[in-house]
C-alpha angles and dihedrals in degrees: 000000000000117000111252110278134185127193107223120204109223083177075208101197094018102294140105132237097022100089129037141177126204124236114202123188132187126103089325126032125219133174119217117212119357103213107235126298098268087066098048098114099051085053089051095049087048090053089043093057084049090062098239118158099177144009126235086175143048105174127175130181086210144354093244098134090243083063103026109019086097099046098094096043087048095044088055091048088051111033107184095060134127122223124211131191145146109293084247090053103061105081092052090057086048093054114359097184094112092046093058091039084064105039076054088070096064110034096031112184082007098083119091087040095051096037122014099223126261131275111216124238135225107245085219077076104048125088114207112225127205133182107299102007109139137207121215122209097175112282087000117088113186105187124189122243117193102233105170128174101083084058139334097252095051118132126173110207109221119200100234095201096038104024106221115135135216104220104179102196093332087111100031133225115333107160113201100235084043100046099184130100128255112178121235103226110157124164150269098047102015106140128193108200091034096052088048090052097047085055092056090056099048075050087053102057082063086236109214090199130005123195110204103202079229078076160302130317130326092212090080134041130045122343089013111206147179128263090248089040091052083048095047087051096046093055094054091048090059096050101046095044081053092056094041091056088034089059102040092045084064089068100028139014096186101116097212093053087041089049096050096054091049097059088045087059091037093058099041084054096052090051126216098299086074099080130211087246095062095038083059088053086046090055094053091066108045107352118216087249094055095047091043090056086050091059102045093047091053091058102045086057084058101046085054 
């Protein structure tokens, strides 16, 4: 039997179904994921209505704002939570000045509305994870699997009993009344055959059940799929993302003319039922822009 989950709505920028956290009960509680900072307050109120009085668990699968950008505020709200995170990840939750340096790079005077900034931890607080720790909450065992390509510091949890994981943006965005599979790509660390790699693994574990932070789980919605199947998917979308970019760069390197015609292709490829409502939720996640420049990025580090 699966430990006892709720998806918690954290209705980050102001809109619902495109960022999740995790609530996992047994003798110990833990809540994996926390939204960004901005959101705090919807992922209190869902916590509140759960009844939860206090955390023994922060868990993240990386320390991306989206993910992370919650985890101080939450710690000081419940102070006798652990915090877990990647072991490259540590130091960023420690002092995240660097990380939103470099998230201001990308979103400029967008920042504090977007995100809300980001409250440090004390690392006394904060429990390093490496491949294959695992954190025990009484009969649920949540281990960490390094799945890098979206980032470094990218882990998946697997339930070890049950078997549902936890995939954070291995997988990318798959939104559930859109049911289809954008992959989640940003700069500066975004690697292809990593990713895809990092995919085969989470398919390898044989998954019952996966939660993709955006969001939810595939399981339910529209074009509900598998585990294996939304793997499957995922792996494709990376590919053919990568040979869209791979064949445009040969006639122009400008990233906003690459990342147009991206999103041209990419449309034309998810047909008229995705709406231009749900591609602007999409967007809200990982932007055609921002998975464009991943890419481009990726294979100009190839091409060195």
């Amino acid at each position: 039997m699966p430990p006892p989950i709720q998806v918690i709505d954290t209705k980050m920028h102001g809109l619902p179904g495109i960022t999740g956290t995790f609530l996992v009960t047994d003798e110990q509680t833990a809540l994996v994921e926390t939204g960004p900072k901005s959101a705090v307050e919807n992922v209190l109120a869902g916590l509140r209505k759960a009844a939860i009085e206090t955390l023994d668990w922060i868990i993240v699968t990386h320390i991306h704002l989206d993910h992370a950008g919650a985890a101080g505020t939450l710690a000081r709200h419940f102070p006798a939570a652990r915090v877990a995170v990647h072991e490259r990840g540590v130091r960023h939750l420690v002092d995240p000045s660097k990380l939103w340096s470099s998230a201001s790079r990308i979103y400029g005077d967008d920042m504090e509305r977007l995100w809300g900034g980001i409250d440090p931890l004390p690392e006394a607080r904060i429990v390093s994870l490496a491949d294959g720790d695992k954190i025990e909450l009484g009969s649920t065992t949540l281990q960490a699997v390094d799945t890098p390509g979206h980032a470094g510091h990218h882990h998946a949890y697997f339930e070890v009993s049950s078997g549902v994981a936890f995939v954070g943006d291995a997988l990318g965005v798959r939104l559930p009344d859109v049911g289809v599979i954008r992959p989640a790509t940003p700069p500066p660390e975004f690697d292809l055959e990593l990713a895809v790699s990092s995919i085969g693994r989470i398919k390898e574990l044989d998954p019952t059940e996966i939660y993709l932070t955006h969001y939810s789980s595939p399981a339910a919605g529209t074009n509900p799929a598998s585990p294996k199947a939304v793997c499957d998917e995922a792996i494709e979308a990376l590919r053919t993302w990568g040979t869209w970019v791979e064949e445009i760069r040969t006639k122009t390197t400008d990233l906003d003319e690459v990342s147009r015609l991206i999103a041209e292709r990419s449309r034309i490829a998810m047909g008229r039922q995705v709406t231009e409502d749900a591609i602007e939720r999409m967007d809200q996640t990982t932007s055609y822009w921002m998975n464009t420049s991943g890419y481009m990025r990726y294979f100009d580090k190839k091409s060195k």
